[in-house]
N, C-alpha and C positions, 0 to 999 in steps of 0.2 A: 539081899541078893548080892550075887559074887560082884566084885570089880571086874571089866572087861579088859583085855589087850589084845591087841594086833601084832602079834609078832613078825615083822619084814626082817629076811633074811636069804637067801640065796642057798648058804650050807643046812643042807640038813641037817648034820648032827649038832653045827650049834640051834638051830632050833627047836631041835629034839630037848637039849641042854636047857633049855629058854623055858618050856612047856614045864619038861620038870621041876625045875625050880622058882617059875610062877604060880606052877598049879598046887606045890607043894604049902607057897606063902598065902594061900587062898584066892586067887584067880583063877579068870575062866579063862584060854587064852586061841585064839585063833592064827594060825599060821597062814604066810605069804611067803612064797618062792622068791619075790622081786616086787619092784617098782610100783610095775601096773599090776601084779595082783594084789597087792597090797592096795592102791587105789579103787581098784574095783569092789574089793571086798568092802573097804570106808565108807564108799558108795550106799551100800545094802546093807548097811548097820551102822550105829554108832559106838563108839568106843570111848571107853573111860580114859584109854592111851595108848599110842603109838611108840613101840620100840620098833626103830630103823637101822637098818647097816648104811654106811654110805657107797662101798663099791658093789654094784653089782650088773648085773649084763641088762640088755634092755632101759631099764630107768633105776637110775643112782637116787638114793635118800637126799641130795636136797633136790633133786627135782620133784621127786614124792611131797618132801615137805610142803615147797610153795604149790603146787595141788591141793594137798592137802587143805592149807590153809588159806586158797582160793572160794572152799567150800563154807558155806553159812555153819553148817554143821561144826565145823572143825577150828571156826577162828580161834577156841578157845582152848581146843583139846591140848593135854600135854604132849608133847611130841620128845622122844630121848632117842637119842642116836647113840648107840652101840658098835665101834667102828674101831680100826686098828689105826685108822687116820688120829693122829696128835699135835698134830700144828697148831699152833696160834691162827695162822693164815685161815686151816681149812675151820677151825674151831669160831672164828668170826666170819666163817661164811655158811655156817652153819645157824646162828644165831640172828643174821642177817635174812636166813632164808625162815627162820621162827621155830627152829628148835628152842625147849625149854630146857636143855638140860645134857651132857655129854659124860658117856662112859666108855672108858677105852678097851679093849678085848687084848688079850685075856680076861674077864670079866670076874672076879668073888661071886658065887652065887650068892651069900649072904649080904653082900654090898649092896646087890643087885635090889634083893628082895627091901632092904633098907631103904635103898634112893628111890623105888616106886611108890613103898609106902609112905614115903613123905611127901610123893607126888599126890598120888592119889586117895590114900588111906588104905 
């Protein structure tokens, strides 16, 4: 059975970008507008991983994250942030909040497809 992901994202079309080239690396992948859709939907399923943007309206990717990993389900899940943010500063508050992992956008989709699969196979 496929690997699952959560895509959080706010832009459509990079989430459009995102489906494509997870669903292309063999993932099934579910999209989020934002924050709380994104928690909602973690809620109602489990997922193999969480890619997150950090800026977005309503609830930002580390406030998702420590949600996230609030839940029993999720202490363990991968969580990767996908963000134009490149700080040291926000990249330690990032990890702070229990990201496993940081990619900066403009994304390679092949990078992409590479650093999930060594996430999660």
């Amino acid at each position: 059975m496929a690997k699952t992901i959560l895509a959080v994202d706010d832009s459509g079309s990079l989430r459009q970008m995102l489906v494509f080239t997870l669903k292309a690396a063999g993932y099934q992948v579910t999209e989020a507008t934002d924050g709380r859709d994104g928690l909602e939907k973690a809620k109602q399923k489990d997922f193999d991983l969480v890619l997150t943007d950090q800026n977005m309206p309503g609830m930002d990717g580390l406030t998702l994250i420590r949600s996230l990993r609030a839940l029993p389900s999720y202490a363990r899940t991968p969580i990767l942030m996908l963000t134009t943010e490149s700080s040291d500063e926000m990249k330690n508050k990032g990890r702070a909040a229990g990201a496993t992992g940081w990619l900066v956008k403009p994304f390679d989709p092949n990078r992409l497809a590479e650093v999930v699969h060594k996430v999660i196979g």
